[in-house]
MIDRENKOL-127704 format. One record per residue (C-alpha): x negated, y negated, z negated. Coordinates in steps of 0.5 Angstrom, whole numbers, plus 500, padded with zeros to 3 digits. Layout:
# MIDRENKOL-127704
XYZ ...
END
This chain:
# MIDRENKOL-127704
500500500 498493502 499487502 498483509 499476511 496472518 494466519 491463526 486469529 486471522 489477518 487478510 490484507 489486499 492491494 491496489 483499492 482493497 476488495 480482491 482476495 482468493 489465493 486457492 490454487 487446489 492443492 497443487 498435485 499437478 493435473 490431480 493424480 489423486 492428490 499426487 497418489 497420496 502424496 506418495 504414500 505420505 497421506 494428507 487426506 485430500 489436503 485437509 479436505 481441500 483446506 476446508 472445502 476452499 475456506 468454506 467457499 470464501 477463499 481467504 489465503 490457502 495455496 499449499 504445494 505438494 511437488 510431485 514426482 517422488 515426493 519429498 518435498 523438505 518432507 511433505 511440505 511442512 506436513 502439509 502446511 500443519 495439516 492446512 493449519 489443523 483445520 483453517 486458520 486462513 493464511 498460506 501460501 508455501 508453493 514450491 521452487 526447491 528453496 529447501 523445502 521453502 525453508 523447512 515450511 517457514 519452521 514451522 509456520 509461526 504466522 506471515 506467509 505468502 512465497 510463491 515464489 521468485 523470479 528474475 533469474 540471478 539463482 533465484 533471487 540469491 536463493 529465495 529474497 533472503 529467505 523473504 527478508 529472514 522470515 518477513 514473509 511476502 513473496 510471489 514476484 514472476 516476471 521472467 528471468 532466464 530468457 523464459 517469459 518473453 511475449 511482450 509487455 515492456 519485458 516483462 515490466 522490466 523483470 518486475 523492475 529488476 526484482 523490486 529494485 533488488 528486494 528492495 536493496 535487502 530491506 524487503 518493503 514494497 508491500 511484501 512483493 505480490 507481482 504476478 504479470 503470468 497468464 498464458 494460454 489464449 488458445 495458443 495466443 490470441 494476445 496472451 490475455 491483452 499482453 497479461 492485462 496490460 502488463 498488470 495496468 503498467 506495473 501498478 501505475 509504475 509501483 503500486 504493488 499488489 498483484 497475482 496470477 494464475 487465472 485458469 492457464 488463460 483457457 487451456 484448450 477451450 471449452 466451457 473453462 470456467 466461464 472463461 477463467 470468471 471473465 478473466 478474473 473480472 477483466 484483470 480486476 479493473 486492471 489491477 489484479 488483487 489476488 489471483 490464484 484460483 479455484 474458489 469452488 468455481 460456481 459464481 465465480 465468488 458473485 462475479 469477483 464482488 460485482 468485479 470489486 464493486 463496479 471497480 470502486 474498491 467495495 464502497 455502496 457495496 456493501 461486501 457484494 450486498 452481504 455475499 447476496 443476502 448469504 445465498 
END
């Protein structure tokens, strides 16, 4: 089982086995008051900026969300997947929780996205799994519902249940689903990693499934982040991740990741992480 999504001359495929991919999670206005300036007034600077420093960097799928405040997203979202598409041919993942504005980006993406994404709530899996099944795309697949994100792991393996049952009475294969475990902040919660990380192994003992998650919410709080967010990234690879949402500008995040891929068995002789080695 695999997940595949396309872009111009370029096809990326990841699941349980494959080597892990990068989901580049830097065009996102929230925390960037630069980016959401911009955004305001209709520019896509630091978007193609963003597209191209993250391809260059080794990220294979280029997340693209522009929710800001006072920014219309119908609008601006399609702009801004034809920016991305100007200058990489990487796949994208159309990030946005207004069902419009999802819509309007699928008009104009002629390739296979990534959603990001639905939820266990009844509204959003009325709203957005047609979509999916329309366009034939793959979705983002939170476990949450509308009792929020529950703090352990049986609930939250229950929610994933719940979606994949329900994608799949639309027609919607299992490949197409990229279950995300949810990340919370370990500053907060000593648990909130372990919780994360077991989540993942029963899901994909249960389902196979390709799996996501939004690495950097672990170190909210603490110092030295991103040597927190790499050995994050690390642990859950051996637990199943295949395509965390990251900052692939992250300095050796991309070396940590191969060595990740490699001790895990999905990198035989090592032959992605002695290529990564012999380019720097």
């Amino acid at each position: 089982m695999a997940t595949v999504l396309t872009g111009k001359n370029t096809e990326v495929k990841f699941g349980q086995g494959l080597p892990t991919v990068i989901i580049a999670e830097r065009i996102n206005p929230t925390g960037r008051k630069s980016l959401a300036e911009e955004l305001k007034l209709g520019k896509l600077d630091i978007v193609e900026s963003d597209a191209i420093r993250q391809t260059q960097a080794g990220a294979q799928i280029i997340d693209v969300n522009v929710g800001a405040v006072s920014v219309n997203e119908v609008d601006m979202l399609p702009k801004a997947l034809k920016k991305v598409m100007e200058v990489t041919d990487m796949p994208i993942c159309i990030d946005s929780a207004n069902p419009k504005a999802i819509r309007a980006a699928l008009e104009v993406y002629p390739y296979k996205a990534l959603i990001n994404s639905v939820n266990g709530k009844e509204e959003s899996l009325e709203e957005i799994l047609p979509l999916v099944k329309e366009s034939g795309c793959a979705v983002v697949c939170l476990t949450m519902d509308e009792g929020g994100i529950k703090n352990d792991v049986d609930s939250r393996v229950a929610v994933a249940r719940k979606i994949i049952k329900r994608a799949e009475s639309l027609g919607i294969k299992r490949d197409d689903l990229v279950l995300d475990c949810l990340v919370m902040t370990a500053s907060t919660d000593s648990n909130a990693g372990r919780i994360t990380l077991e989540t993942m192994r029963q899901i994909v003992a249960e389902f196979g499934v390709s799996t996501t998650m939004g690495a950097s919410n672990i170190s909210f709080g603490m110092p030295n982040r991103e040597l927190l967010n790499i050995h994050f990234i690390t642990m859950s690879i051996i637990n199943g991740l295949t395509a965390p949402i990251t900052d692939p500008l992250i300095e050796g995040l991309i070396a940590a990741m191969k060595a990740a891929d490699f001790l895990a068995g999905r990198d035989p002789y090592g032959m992605n992480y002695i290529a990564d080695y012999r380019k720097k």
